[in-house]
SERONU-558482 format. One record per residue (C-alpha): residue in one letter; x, y, z. Coordinates in steps of 0.1 Angstrom, whole numbers, padded with zeros to 4 digits, always signed. Each point is the difference from the previous one (the first is absolute). Layout:
AXYZ ...
END
This chain:
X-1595+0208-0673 X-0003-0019+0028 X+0022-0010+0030 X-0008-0027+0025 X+0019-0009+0030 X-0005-0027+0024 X+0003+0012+0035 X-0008-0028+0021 X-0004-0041-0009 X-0004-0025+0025 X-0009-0038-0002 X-0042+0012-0003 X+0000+0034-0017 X+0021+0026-0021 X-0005+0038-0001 X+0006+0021-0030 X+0001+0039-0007 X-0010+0007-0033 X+0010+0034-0014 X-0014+0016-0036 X-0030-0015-0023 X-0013-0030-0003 X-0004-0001-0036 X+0012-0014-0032 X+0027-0029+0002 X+0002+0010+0038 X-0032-0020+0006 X+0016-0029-0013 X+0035+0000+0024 X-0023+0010+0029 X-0022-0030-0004 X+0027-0024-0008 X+0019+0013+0032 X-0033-0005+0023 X-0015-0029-0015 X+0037-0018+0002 X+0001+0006+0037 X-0033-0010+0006 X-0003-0030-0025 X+0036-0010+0003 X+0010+0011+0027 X-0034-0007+0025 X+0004+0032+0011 X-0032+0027+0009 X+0012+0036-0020 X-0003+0032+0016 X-0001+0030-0021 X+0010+0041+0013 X-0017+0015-0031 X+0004+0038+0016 X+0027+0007-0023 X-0019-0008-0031 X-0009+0030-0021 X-0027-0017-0025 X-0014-0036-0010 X-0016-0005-0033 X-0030-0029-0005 X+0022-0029-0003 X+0020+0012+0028 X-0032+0000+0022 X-0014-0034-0010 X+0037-0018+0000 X-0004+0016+0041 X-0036-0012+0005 X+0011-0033-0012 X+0028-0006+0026 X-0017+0014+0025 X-0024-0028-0005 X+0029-0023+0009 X+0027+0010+0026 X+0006+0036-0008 X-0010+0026+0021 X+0000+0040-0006 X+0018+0014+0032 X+0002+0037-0005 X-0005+0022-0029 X-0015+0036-0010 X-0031+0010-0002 X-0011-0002-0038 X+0021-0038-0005 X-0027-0007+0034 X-0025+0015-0021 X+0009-0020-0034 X-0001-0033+0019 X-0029+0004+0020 X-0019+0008-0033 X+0014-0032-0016 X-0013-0016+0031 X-0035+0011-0005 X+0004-0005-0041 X+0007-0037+0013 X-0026-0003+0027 X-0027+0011-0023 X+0008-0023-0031 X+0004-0030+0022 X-0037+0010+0013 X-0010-0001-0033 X-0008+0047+0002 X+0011+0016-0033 X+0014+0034+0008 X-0001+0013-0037 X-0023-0001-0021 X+0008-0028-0026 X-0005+0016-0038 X+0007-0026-0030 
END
């Protein structure tokens, strides 16, 4: 389950607090909320992750994605830190053209 709560929305930016996992058909409602204040809404998106408990893959790349837009990561624990900053490097080394795993047809 997850619960998100806007805290704070002015003309240039809103804040949410997202509570629970990002998972499943969660993913979906959290990108629809931050992609429709960003895209509709011309808003920039900032995310308190620190009461997230777990992100699966999707969960990590729908972030890494909006974070390429207006979304920005403003607090969280330590391992959702960790996830993301790995996804990060995942990104940085495919769009250098690095392999990190082996590829085995």
């Amino acid at each position: 389950m997850l619960k998100i709560t806007t805290v704070c929305e002015d003309e240039r930016a809103v804040t949410l607090i997202v509570d629970g996992r990002i998972t499943g058909s969660c993913i979906e409602v959290l990108e629809t909320l931050c992609s429709h204040h960003i895209c509709v809404n011309n808003k920039h998106v900032l995310l308190d992750l620190k009461g997230v408990t777990f992100i699966d893959n999707q969960g990590v790349k729908m972030l890494k994605k909006l974070q390429r837009n207006r979304l920005a990561v403003i607090d969280s624990t330590l391992y959702i830190k960790s996830l993301l900053n790995r996804a990060e490097e995942e990104l940085e080394n495919i769009d250098k053209g690095c392999c990190t795993k082996e590829f085995r047809p």
